[in-house]
C-alpha positions as CSV (number, residue, x, y, z in Angstrom):
1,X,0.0,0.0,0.0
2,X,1.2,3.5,-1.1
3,X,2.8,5.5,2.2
4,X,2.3,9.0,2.5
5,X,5.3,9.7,4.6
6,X,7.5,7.7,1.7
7,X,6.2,9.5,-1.2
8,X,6.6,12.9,0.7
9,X,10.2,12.0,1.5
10,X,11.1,10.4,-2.1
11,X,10.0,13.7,-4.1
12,X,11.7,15.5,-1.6
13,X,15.7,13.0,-2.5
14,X,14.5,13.7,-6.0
15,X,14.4,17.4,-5.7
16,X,18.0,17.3,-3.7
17,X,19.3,16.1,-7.0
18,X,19.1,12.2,-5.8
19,X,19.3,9.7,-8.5
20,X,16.3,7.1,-9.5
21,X,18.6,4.4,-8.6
22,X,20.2,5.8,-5.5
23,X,16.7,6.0,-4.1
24,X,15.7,2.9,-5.1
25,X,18.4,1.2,-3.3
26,X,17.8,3.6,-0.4
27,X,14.0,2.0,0.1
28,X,15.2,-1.0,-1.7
29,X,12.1,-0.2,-4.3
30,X,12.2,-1.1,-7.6
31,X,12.7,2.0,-9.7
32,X,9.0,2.0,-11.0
33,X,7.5,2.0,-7.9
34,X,9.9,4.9,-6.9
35,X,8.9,7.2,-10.1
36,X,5.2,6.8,-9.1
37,X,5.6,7.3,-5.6
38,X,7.8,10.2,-6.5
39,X,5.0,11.7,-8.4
40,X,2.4,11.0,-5.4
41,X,4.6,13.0,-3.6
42,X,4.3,15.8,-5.7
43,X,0.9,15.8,-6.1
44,X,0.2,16.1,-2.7
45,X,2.8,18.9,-2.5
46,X,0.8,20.6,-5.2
47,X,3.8,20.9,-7.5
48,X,1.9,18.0,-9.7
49,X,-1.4,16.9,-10.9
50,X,-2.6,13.8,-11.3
51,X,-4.2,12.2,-14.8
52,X,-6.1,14.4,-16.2
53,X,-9.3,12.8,-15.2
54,X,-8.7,14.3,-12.1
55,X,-7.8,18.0,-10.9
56,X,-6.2,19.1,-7.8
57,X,-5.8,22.8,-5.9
58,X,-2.0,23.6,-6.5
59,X,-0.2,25.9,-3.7
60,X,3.2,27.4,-3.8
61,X,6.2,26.1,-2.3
62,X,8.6,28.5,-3.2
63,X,11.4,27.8,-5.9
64,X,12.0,24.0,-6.5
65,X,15.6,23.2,-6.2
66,X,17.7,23.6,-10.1
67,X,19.7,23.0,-12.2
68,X,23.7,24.0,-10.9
69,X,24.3,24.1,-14.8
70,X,25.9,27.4,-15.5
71,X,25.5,27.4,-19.4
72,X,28.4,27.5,-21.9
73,X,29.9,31.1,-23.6
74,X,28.0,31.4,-26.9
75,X,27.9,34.8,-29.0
76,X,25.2,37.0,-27.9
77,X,24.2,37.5,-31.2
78,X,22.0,34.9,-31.9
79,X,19.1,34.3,-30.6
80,X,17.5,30.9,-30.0
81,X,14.4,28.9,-28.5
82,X,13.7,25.2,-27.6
83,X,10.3,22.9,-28.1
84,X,10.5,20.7,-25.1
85,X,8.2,17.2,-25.4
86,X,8.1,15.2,-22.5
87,X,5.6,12.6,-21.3
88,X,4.5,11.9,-17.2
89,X,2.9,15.3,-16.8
90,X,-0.3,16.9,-18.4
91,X,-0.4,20.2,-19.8
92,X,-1.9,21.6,-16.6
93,X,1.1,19.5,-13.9
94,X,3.6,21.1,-16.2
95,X,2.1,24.8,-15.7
96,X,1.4,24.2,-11.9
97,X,4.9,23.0,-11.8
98,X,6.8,25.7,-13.7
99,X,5.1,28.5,-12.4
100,X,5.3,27.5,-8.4
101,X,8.6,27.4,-9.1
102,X,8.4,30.6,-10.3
103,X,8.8,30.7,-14.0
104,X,7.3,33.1,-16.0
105,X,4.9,30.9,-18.2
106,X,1.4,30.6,-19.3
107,X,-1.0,27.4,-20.0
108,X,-1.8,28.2,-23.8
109,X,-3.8,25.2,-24.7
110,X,-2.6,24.4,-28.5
111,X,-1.3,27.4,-30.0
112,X,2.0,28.5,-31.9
113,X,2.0,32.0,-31.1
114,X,5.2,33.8,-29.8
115,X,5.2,35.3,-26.5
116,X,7.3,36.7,-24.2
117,X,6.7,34.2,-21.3
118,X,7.7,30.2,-21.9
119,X,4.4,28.1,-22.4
120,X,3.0,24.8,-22.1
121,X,0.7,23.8,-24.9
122,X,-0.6,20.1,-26.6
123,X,1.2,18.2,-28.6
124,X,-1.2,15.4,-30.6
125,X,2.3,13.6,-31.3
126,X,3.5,12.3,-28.1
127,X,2.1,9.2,-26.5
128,X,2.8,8.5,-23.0
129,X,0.9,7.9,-19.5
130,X,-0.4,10.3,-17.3
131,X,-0.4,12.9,-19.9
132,X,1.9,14.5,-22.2
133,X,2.8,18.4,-23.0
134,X,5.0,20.6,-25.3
135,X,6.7,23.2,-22.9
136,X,8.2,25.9,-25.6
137,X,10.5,29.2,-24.7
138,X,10.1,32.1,-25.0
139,X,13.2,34.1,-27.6
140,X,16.2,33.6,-25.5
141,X,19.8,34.8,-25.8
142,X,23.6,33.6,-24.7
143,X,24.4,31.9,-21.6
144,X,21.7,33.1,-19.0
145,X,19.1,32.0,-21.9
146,X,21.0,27.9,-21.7
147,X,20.7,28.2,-18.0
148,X,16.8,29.2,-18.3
149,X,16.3,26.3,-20.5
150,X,18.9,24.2,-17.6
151,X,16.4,24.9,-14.9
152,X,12.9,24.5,-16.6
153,X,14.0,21.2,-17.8
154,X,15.0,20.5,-14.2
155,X,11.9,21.5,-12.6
156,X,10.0,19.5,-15.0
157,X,11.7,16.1,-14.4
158,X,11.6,17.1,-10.8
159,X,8.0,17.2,-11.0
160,X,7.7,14.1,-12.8
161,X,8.1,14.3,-16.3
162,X,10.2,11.5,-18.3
163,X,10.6,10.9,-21.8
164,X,9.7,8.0,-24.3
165,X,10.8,7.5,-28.1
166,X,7.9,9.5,-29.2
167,X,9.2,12.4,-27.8
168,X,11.9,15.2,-29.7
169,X,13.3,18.2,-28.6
170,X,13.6,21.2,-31.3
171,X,16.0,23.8,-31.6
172,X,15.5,27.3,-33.1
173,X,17.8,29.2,-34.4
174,X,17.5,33.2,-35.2
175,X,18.3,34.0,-38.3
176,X,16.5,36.6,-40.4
177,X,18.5,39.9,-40.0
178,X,21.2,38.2,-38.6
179,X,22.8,36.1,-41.1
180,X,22.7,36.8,-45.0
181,X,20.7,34.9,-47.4
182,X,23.4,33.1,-49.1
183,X,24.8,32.3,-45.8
184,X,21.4,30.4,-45.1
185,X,21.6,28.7,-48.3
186,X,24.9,27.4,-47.5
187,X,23.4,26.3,-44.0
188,X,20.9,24.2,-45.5
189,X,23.5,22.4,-48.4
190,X,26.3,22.0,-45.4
191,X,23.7,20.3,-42.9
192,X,22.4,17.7,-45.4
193,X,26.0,17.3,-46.0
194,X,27.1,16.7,-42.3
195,X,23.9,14.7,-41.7
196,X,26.1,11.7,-40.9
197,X,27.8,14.2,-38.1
198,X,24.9,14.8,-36.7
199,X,23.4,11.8,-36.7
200,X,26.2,10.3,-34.4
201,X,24.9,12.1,-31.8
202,X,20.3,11.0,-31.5
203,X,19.7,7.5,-31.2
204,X,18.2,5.0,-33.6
205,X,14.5,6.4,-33.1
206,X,15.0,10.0,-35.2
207,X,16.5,8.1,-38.3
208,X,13.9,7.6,-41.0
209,X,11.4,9.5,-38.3
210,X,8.6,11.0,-39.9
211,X,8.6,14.6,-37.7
212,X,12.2,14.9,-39.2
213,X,13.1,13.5,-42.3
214,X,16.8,13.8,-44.1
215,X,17.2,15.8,-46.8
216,X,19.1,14.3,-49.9
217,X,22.2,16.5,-51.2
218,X,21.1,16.5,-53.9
219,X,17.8,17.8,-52.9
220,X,19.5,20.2,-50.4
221,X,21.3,21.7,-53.5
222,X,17.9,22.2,-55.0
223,X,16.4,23.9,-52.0
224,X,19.3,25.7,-51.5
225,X,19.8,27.1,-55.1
226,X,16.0,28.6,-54.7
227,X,16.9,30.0,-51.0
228,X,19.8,31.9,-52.6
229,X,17.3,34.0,-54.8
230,X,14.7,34.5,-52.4
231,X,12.3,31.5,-52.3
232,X,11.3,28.7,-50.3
233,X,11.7,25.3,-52.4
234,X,10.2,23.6,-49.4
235,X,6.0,22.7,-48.1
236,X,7.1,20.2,-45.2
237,X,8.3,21.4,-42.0
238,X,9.3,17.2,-41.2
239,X,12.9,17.8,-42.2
240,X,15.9,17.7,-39.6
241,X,16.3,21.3,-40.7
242,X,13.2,23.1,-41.0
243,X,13.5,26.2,-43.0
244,X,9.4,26.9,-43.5
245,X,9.8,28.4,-39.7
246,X,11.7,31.0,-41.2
247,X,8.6,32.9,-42.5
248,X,7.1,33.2,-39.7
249,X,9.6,33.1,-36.8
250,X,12.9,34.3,-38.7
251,X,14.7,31.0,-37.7
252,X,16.3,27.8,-39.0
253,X,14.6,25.0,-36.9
254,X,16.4,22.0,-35.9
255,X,14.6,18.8,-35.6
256,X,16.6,15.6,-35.6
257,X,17.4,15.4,-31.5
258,X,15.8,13.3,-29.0
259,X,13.4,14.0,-26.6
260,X,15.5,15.3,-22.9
261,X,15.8,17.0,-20.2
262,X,19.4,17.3,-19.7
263,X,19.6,20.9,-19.7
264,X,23.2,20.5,-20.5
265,X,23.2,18.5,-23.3
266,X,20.8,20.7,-25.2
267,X,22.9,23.9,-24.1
268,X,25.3,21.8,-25.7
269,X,23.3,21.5,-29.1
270,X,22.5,25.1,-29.2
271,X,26.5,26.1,-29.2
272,X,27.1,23.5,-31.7
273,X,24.6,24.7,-34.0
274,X,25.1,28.3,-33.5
275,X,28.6,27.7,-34.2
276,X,28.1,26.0,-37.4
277,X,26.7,28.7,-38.6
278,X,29.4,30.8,-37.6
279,X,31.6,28.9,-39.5
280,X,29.6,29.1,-42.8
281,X,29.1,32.6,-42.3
282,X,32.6,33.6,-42.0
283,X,34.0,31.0,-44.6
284,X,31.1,32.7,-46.9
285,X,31.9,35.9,-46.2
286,X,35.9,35.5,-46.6
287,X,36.3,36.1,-42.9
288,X,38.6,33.1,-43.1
289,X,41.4,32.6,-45.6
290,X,40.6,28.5,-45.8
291,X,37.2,27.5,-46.3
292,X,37.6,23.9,-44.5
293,X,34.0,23.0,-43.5
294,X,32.1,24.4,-46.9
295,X,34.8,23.3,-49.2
296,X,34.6,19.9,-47.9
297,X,32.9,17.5,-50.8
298,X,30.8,14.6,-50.1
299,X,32.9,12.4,-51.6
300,X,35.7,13.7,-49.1
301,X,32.6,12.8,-46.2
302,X,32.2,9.5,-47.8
303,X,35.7,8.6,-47.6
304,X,36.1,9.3,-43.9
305,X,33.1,7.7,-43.1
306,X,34.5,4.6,-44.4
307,X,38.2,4.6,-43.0
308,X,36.0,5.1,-39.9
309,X,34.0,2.0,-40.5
310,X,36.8,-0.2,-41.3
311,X,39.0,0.7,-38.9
312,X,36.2,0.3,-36.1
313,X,33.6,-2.3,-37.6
314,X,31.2,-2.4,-35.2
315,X,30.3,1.3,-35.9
316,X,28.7,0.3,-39.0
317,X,25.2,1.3,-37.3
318,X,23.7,4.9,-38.7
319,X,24.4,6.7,-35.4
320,X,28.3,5.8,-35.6
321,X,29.5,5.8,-39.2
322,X,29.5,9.7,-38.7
323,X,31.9,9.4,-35.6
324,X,35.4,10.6,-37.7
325,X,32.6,13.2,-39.8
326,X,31.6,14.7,-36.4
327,X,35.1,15.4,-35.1
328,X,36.6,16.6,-38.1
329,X,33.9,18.8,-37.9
330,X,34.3,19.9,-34.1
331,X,37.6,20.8,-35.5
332,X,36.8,23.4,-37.8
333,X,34.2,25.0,-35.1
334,X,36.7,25.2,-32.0
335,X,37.2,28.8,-32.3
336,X,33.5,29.4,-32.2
337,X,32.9,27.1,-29.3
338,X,32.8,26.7,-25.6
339,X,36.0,24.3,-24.6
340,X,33.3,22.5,-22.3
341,X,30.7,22.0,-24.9
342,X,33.5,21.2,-27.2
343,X,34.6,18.0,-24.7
344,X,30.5,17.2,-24.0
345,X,29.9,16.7,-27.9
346,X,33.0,14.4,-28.7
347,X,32.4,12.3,-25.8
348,X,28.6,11.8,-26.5
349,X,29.4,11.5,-30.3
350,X,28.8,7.7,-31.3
351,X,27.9,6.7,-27.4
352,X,24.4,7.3,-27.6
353,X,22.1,3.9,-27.0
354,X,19.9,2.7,-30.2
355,X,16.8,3.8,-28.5
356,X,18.1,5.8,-25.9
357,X,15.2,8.2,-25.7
358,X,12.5,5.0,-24.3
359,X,14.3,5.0,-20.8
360,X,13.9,7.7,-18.6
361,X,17.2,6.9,-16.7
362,X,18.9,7.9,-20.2
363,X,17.5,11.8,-19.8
């Protein structure tokens, strides 16, 4: 039989930063039966709600315990925002939990209006028990914007929230009136390119994923070409690289990651994307005298992926072969990138489980 007393005192090791499996030896619980008493806890703290068959009065509690993540240096110039899906919480548990922790946010319902606060909205696309919600940013900028997104993502796993495979997590990217339009062409050509880069770092679930579909190069050249002069080759937002949320957001939106909330493993994705644009930018605009990453040919990509593959046959899966592509990469970036998120992205590069995003321990 569930026990108050335990549940209270189980969301109260989570919040200290415990570990699932730290508490679960602690009560010697099986981890399952520690998540929901966890979330019983909550609920009676009023930081959770339950189903949502059922509603409950929330209270304040005063600011939940967060992330110690102090974000990475990234340039000030670009601005950025993040779609968080998660599962374990309804739209109504995330807002109660966000906002008595004091975040500025608002319970939209389903909308994709901007605003100025972060918001918790539907998402039809997640499937998951005891609800499901879309928790999206407000614009954010440089490294007190990656700690914001550090400590929402904290709260909301404190209060419960966990991730399955049918979750993603989205990146925008501000672009319009900050980068050039042949700059953004040569973003669009250089991702398809690198796809095997990136893909060494999402599990098996976002290949061949129908919220974020690869781009051919060939295709890429196609878009790209039409981007140059001004329109928009593309009527699917499902790409890895979303460029239809440039007309109405001004951004580049990046699909392919997994569903997390490691708030510093996305800070980690937002410096390596900003700073691949960086690096097209100023090999497009001649700020460097070698043009390493947009020179590189696919054939050249090609080749490394196999000397990769033959040297280390194991990494034949999709999410390795791009292990050597990803590095060389990192290497052309390092002058546009935090040392820290430098050492994050190699390690995680290739070491990412097939379906890592289906365990909540994985987050």
């Amino acid at each position: 039989m569930p026990n108050i007393q335990t549940d209270l005192q189980i969301a109260e090791m989570r919040r200290q930063g415990q570990t699932f499996n730290a508490i679960a030896s602690h009560f010697n619980l099986p981890i399952s039966t520690v998540r929901h008493a966890m979330r019983r806890g909550n609920i009676a703290l009023g930081i959770a709600t339950p189903a949502p068959t059922t509603r409950t009065q929330s209270r304040r509690i005063g600011s939940l315990i967060v992330s110690d993540f102090q974000g990475y240096e990234i340039s000030d110039r670009f601005t950025f925002g993040v779609e968080i899906e998660c599962v374990g919480l309804s739209v109504t548990g995330a807002f109660n939990a966000l906002q008595n922790a004091g975040v500025d946010v608002r319970n939209m319902g389903y909308t994709h209006d901007v605003i100025s606060q972060w918001k918790v909205v539907y998402d039809g696309s997640l499937r998951g028990r005891n609800g499901s919600c879309e928790v999206v940013s407000p614009v954010l900028r440089g490294r007190d914007g990656l700690k914001e997104i550090a400590n929402v993502e904290k709260i909301l796993k404190n209060a419960g929230a966990s991730i399955n495979v049918s979750c993603g997590q989205h990146i925008h990217i501000g672009m319009d009136g900050i980068v050039s339009r042949p700059v953004q062409a040569a973003v669009i050509l250089n991702y398809a390119k690198f796809q095997t880069a990136f893909n060494s770092l999402v599990p098996m679930s976002r290949f061949g994923n129908t919220y974020c579909k690869t781009r051919s190069y060939v295709r890429a050249q196609e878009v790209a070409d039409m981007w140059a002069t001004g329109a928009n080759a593309d009527r699917d937002r499902y790409y890895s690289l979303n460029v239809m949320s440039f007309a109405k957001y001004g951004t580049f939106e990046f699909r392919q990651h997994s569903g997390c909330l490691n708030g510093q493993r996305i800070a980690a994705y937002i410096v390596l994307h900003v700073a691949f644009i960086q690096q097209i930018e100023n090999e497009i605009e001649g700020n460097y005298s070698t043009t390493v990453l947009t020179h590189t040919t696919p054939e050249q990509i090609a080749e490394m992926e196999m000397n990769h593959v033959t040297a280390n046959p194991t990494d034949r899966v999709l999410n390795k072969r791009g292990v050597a592509v990803f590095h060389a990469l990192i290497e052309t970036m390092r002058n546009n990138m935090d040392t820290d998120a430098v050492t994050y992205l190699l390690a995680r590069s290739g070491n990412v489980g097939m379906r890592e995003s289906t365990s909540v321990n994985a987050i």
